[in-house]
C-alpha positions as CSV (number, residue, x, y, z in Angstrom):
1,X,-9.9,4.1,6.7
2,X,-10.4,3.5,10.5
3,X,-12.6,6.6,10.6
4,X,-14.6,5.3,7.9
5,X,-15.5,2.1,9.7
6,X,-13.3,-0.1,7.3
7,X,-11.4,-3.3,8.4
8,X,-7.9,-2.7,9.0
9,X,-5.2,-4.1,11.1
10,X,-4.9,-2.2,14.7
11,X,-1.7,0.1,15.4
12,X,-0.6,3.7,15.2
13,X,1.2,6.3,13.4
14,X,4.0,8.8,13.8
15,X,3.2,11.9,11.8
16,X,5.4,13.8,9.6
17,X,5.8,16.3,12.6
18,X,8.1,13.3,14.1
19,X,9.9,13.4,10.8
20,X,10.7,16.8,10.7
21,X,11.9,17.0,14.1
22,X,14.1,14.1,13.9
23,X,15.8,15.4,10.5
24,X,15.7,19.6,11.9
25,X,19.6,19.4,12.1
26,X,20.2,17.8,9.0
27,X,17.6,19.3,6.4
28,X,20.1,22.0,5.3
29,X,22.5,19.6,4.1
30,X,19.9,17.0,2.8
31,X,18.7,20.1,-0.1
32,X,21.9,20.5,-1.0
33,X,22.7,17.2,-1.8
34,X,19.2,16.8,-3.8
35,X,19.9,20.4,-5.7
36,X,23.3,19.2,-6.6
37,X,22.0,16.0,-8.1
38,X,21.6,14.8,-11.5
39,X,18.7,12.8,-12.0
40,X,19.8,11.5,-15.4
41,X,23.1,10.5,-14.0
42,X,22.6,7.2,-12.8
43,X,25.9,6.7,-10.7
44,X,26.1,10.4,-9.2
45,X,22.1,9.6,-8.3
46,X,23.0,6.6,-6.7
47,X,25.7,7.9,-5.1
48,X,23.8,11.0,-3.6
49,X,20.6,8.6,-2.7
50,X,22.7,6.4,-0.5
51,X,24.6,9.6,1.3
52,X,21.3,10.8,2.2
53,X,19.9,7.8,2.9
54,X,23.1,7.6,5.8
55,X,22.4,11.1,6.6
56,X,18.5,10.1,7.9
57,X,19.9,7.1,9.5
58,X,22.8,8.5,11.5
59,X,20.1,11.2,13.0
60,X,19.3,10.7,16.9
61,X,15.5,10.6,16.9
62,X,14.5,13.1,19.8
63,X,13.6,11.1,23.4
64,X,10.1,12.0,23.5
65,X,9.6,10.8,19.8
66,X,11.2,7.4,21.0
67,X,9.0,7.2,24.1
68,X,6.2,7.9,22.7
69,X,6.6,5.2,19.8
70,X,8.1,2.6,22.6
71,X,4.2,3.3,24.4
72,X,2.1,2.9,21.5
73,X,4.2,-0.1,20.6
74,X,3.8,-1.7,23.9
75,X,0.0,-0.4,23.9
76,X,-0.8,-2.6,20.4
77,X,0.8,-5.9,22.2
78,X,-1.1,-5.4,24.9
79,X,-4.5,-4.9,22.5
80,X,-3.4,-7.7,21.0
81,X,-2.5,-10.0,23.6
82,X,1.0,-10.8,22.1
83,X,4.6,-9.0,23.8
84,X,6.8,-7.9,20.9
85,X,3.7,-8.2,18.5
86,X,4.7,-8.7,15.0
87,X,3.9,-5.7,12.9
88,X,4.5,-4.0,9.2
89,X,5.8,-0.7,9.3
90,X,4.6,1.7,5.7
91,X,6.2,4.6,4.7
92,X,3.6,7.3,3.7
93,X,5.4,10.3,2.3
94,X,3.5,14.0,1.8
95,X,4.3,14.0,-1.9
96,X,2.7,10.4,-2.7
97,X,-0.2,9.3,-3.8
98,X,-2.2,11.9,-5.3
99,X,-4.6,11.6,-7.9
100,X,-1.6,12.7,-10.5
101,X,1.4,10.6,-9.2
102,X,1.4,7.6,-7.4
103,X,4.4,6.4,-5.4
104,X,3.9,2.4,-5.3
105,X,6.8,0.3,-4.5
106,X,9.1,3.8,-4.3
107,X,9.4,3.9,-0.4
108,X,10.2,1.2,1.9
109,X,7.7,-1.1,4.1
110,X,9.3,-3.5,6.5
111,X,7.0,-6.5,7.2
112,X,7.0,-8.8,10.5
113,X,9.2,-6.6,13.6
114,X,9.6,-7.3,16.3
115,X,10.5,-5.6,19.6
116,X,11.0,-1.5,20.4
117,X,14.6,-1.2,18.8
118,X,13.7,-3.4,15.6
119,X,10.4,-0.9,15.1
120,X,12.4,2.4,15.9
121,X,15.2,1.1,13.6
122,X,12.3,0.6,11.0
123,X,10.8,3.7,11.4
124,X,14.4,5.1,10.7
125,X,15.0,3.0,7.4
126,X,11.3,4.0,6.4
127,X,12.4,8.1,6.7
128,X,15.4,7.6,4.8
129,X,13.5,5.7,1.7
130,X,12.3,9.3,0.5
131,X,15.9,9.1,-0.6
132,X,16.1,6.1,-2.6
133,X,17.2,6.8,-6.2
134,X,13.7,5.6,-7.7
135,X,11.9,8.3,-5.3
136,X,14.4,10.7,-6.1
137,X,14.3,10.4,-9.8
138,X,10.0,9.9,-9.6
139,X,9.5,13.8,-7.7
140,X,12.4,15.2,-10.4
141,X,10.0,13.6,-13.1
142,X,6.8,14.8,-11.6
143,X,7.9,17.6,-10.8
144,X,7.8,17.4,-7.0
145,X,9.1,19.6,-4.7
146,X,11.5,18.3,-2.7
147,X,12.2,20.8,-0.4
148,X,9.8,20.0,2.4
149,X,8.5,16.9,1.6
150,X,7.8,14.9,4.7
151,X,7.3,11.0,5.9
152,X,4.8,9.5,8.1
153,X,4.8,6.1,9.2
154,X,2.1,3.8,9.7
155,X,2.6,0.7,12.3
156,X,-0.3,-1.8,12.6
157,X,-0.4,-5.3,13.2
158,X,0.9,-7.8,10.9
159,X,-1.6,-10.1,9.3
160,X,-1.0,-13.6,8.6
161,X,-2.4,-14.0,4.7
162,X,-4.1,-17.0,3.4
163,X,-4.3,-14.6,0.3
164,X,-3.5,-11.5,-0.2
165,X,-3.5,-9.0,-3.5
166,X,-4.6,-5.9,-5.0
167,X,-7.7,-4.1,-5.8
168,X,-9.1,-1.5,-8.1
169,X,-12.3,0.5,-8.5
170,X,-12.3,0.5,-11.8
171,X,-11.4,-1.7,-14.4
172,X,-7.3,-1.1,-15.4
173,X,-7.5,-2.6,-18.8
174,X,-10.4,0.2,-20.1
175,X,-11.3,2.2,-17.4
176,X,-15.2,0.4,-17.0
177,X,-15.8,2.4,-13.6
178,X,-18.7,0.4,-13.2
179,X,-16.5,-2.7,-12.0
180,X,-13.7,-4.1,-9.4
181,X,-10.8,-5.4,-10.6
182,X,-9.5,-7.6,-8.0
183,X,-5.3,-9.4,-8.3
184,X,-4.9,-12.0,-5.7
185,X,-2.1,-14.6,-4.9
186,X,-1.2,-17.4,-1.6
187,X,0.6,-15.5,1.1
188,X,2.0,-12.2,1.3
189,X,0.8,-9.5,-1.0
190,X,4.6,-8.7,-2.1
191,X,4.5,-11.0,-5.1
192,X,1.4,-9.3,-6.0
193,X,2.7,-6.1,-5.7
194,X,6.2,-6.2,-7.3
195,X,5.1,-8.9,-10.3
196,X,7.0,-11.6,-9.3
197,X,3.8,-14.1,-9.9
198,X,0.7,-13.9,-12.3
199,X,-2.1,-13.4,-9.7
200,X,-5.4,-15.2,-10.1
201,X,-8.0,-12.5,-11.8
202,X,-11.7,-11.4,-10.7
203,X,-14.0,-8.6,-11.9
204,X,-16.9,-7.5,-10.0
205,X,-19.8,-5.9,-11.1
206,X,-20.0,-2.6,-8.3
207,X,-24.0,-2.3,-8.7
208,X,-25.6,-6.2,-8.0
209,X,-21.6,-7.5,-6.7
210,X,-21.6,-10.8,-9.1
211,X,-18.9,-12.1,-10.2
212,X,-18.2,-11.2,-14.1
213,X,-14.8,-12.9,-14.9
214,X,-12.6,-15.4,-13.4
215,X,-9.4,-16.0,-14.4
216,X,-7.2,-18.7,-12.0
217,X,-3.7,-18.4,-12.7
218,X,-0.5,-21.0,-11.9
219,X,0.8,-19.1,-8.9
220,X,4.6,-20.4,-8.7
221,X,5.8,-18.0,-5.9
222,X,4.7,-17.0,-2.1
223,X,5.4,-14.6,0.4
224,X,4.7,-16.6,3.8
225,X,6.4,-16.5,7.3
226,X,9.8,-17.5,7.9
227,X,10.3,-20.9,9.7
228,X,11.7,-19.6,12.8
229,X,8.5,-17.3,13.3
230,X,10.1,-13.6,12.3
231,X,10.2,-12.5,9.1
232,X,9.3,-13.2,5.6
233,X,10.6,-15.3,3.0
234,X,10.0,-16.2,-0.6
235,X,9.0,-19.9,-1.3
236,X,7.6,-22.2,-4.7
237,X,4.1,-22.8,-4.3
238,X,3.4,-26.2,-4.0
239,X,2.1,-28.2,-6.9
240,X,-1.2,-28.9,-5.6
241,X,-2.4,-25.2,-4.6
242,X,-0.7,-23.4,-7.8
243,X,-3.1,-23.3,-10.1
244,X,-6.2,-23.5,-7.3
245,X,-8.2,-20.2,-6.7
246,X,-6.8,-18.8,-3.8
247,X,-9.6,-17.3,-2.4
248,X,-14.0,-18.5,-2.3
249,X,-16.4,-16.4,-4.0
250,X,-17.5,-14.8,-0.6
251,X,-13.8,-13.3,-0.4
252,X,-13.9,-12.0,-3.6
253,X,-17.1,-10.2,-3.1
254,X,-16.0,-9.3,0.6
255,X,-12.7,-7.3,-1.0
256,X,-14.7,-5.9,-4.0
257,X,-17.8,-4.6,-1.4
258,X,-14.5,-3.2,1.0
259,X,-12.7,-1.7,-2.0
260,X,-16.3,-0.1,-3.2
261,X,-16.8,1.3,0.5
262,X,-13.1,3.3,-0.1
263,X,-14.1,4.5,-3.1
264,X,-17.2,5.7,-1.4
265,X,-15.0,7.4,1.4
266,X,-12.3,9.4,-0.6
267,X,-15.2,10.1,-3.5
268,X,-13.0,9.0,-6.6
269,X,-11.5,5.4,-7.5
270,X,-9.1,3.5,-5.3
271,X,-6.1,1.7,-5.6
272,X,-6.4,-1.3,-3.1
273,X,-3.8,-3.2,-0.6
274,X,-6.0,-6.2,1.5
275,X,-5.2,-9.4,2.9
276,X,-7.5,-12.1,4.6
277,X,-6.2,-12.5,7.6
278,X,-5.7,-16.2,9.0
279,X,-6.1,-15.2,12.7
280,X,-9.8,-13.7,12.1
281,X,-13.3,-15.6,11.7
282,X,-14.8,-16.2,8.5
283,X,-16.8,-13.6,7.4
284,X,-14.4,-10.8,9.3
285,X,-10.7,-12.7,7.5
286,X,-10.7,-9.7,5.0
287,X,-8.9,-6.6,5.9
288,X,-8.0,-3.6,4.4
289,X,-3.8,-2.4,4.6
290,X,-4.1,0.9,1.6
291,X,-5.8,2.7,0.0
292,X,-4.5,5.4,-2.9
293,X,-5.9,7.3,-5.2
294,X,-5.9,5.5,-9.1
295,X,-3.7,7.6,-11.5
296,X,-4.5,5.9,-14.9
297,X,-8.1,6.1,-15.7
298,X,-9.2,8.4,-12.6
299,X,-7.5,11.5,-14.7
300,X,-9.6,11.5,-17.3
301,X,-13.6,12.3,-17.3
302,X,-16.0,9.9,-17.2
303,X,-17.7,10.0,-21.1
304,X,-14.1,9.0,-22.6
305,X,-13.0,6.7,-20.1
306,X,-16.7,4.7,-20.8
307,X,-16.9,5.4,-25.0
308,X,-16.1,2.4,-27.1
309,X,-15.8,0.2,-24.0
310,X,-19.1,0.2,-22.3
311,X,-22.4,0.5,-24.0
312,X,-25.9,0.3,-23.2
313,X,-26.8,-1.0,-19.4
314,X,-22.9,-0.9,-18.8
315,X,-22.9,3.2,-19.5
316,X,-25.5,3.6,-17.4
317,X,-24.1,1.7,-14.4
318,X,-20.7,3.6,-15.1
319,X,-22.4,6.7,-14.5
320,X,-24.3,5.9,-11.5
321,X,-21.3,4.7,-9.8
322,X,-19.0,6.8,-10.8
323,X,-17.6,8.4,-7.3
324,X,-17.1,11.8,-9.2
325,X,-21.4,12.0,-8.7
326,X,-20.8,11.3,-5.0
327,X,-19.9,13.3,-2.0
328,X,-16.6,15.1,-3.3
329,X,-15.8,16.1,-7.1
């Protein structure tokens, strides 16, 4: 996304090269506790999840890897004029987020460390979330491979939301390709994300970027900053902002027109994480934190996701935008 000129919060990554050479010693004994596993055994999973999970933590990541991740750590605060700058730390895995599966909510981010050891320690708990039960149970289901399967780690500054939410390019409900859906909520996108609140709803036409539905919703639940200034914690919205729209019309077409630009980028419909970002100007608050492929709608060719939901000037518009007359099949 930084490549593609997009919005999104400074940091760095460790590839899946650091993975692979922290967990050399241990890879041996991590197949053969997957092989021996299960998946319809819900204890035994459990059971083998957690021991590998321990496994991945107990390993000593090598002193280069640690040094190198202790620079760019100290390189970000320095960018951003803050020591020990808060930041989120995402698990992206090799075997996630294709156009046919899609790992949401199956591998561990950790929002707002602080400090070398907490983001090392981070890093660590991120590598051994390919190991959580749900993960191990999604590849087995998929199909996936997991011999060899891998974990980078993205680091980047952590934003401090307004609003935050979800966004696709295309609409979930019938697959209308020629619209953004767009879920938003106060605070933190993690209510969003794991359905703990009924978001506030927009669609947005991709072509002219108007405004087509609004739905406000009574948004009991936020994700903000902790009190004492690390970490996040869960709070009732208050009264008087639950059932307000939580973000201006020039935010909604701001996330729609950035969602659009992804789509553009990876040539077939996106799956969007963005926040708008306290700390920024208007009219640069939006950022972008993921992008992944959509698994629903994106599968299936353009003529049946459009017939019997789109008709007309909406067909047409489909077609144009669809990203599978882009760059990339």
């Amino acid at each position: 996304m930084t490549g593609a000129g997009l919005p999104v919060p400074p940091g760095f990554a460790i590839t899946t090269d650091g993975h692979r050479a922290a967990c050399a010693g241990i890879e041996p004994r991590l197949r053969a506790l997957i092989a021996g596993c299960d998946p319809g055994d819900a204890t035994g999973l459990a059971a083998v999840g957690a021991e590998a999970r321990a496994l991945v933590q107990r390993c000593e990541m090598p002193d280069e890897l640690r040094t190198q991740i202790a620079a760019a750590y100290t390189e970000l605060g320095r960018r951003c004029g803050v020591a020990d700058v808060p930041v989120a730390v995402r698990s992206s895995a090799t075997c996630e987020d294709s156009p046919d599966a899609s790992f949401a909510g199956e591998h561990d981010t950790y929002l707002w460390v602080c400090g070398v050891d907490d983001v090392l320690a981070a890093v660590s708990r991120c590598w051994a979330s390919l190991f959580t039960e749900r993960a191990i149970a999604y590849r087995y289901k998929m199909g996936l491979p997991d011999d060899g399967v891998a974990m980078a780690v993205a680091v980047q500054k952590m934003v401090r939301p307004t609003a935050a939410g979800v966004a696709f390019t295309l609409n979930p409900h019938d697959g209308d390709r020629s619209q953004v859906a767009i879920d938003a909520s106060w605070g933190f996108g993690e209510a969003v994300v794991a359905g703990e609140v009924t978001p506030d709803n927009y669609l947005v036409d991709k072509v002219l970027f108007e405004i087509t539905r609004r739905t406000v919703s009574d948004k009991a639940i936020e994700y903000r900053l902790a009190a004492h200034g690390r970490g996040v914690e869960r709070h009732p919205v208050p009264e008087d902002r639950r059932a307000v729209p939580c973000l201006d019309d020039d935010e909604i077409t701001s996330v729609a027109r950035l969602a659009r630009q992804a789509e553009k980028h990876y040539g077939h419909p996106q799956d969007v994480e963005w926040a708008v970002d306290s700390d920024l100007p208007d009219g640069e608050r939006v950022l972008l934190l993921q992008s992944r492929p959509e698994t629903v709608w994106s599968r299936r060719p353009p003529s049946s996701v459009s017939a019997g939901t789109a008709s007309g000037y909406a067909s047409i518009v489909s077609t144009l935008v669809s990203p599978l007359h882009g760059k990339r099949p």
